[in-house]
N, C-alpha and C positions, 0 to 999 in steps of 0.2 A: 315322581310327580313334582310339578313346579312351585307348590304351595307347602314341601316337607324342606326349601330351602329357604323359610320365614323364620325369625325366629322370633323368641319371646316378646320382645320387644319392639317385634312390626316389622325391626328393619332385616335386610336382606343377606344370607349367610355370604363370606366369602369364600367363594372357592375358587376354582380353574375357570370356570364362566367365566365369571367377574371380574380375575384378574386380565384374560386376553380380552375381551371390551374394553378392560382399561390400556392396555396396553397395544392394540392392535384396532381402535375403531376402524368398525366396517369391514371387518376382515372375516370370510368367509372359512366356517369352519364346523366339524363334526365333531360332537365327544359321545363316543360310547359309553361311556362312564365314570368314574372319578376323577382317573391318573390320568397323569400326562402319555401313557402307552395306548389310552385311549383316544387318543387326539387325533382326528384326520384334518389337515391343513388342505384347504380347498381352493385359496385365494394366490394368485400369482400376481398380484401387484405388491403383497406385500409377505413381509418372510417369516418363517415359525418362528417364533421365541423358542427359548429352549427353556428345559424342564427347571433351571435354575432362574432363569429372567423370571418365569410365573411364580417360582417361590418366593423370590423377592417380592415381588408385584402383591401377593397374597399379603406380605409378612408387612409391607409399608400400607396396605390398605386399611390393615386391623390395627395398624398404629397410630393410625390417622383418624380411623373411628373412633378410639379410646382416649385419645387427645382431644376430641373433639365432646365426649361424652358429658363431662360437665357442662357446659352450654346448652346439650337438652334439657336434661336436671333442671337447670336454673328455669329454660324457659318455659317449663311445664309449671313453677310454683310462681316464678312475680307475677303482680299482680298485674292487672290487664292494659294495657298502654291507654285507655280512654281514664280509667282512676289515676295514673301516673300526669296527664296532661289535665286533668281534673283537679288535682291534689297541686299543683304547680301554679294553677289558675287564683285556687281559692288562697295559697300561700302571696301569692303575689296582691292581693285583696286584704291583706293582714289579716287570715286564718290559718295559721299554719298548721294545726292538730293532725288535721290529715294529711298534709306533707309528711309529717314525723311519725304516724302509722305507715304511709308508703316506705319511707326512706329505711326505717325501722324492721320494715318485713324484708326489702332486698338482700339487706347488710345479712340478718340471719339466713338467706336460703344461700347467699356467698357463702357466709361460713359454714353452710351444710355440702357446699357443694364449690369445695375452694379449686383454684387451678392449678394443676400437677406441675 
């Protein structure tokens, strides 16, 4: 079922799917099941990958998402870009308190959620 390849996190498992759409947009094709022995290749414009192109393809996807994972992190806790351009307005107005609460919250959720 199409909803057993979500995961916790919302985003999307990668598998063999995933990687021939990445690798093969528009390329017609069948999978009976997990492996690559499952794979019927349907499309004659373009040509199968082989069962090591999609391992790679798997193996650069998942490393692209875990490279990428702190930038979710962070954009799930700063704070909302209307208080960021708010907080910027009033500092520019010589209040800066709430500048230095924004500036102050970023710097911590950086450092909870630093870049690998």
């Amino acid at each position: 079922m199409w909803n057993d390849k979500i995961l916790d996190d919302g985003s999307l498992e990668i598998d063999i799917g995933v990687a021939l759409c990445s690798l093969r947009p528009g390329a017609q094709w069948a999978l009976g099941g997990d492996n690559y022995v499952d794979l019927k290749w349907l499309d004659s414009a373009q040509q199968k990958p082989t069962e090591e192109e999609i391992n790679n393809e798997i193996a650069r996807l998942v490393q692209a998402r875990e490279d990428n994972s702190y930038r979710n992190k962070r954009k799930k806790e700063y704070p909302p870009l209307e208080d960021v351009i708010v907080a910027l307005a009033e500092r520019e107005e010589g209040r800066p308190e709430m500048w230095e609460s924004v500036a102050a919250l970023r710097e911590s959720v950086r450092n909870k959620y630093p870049k690998l």
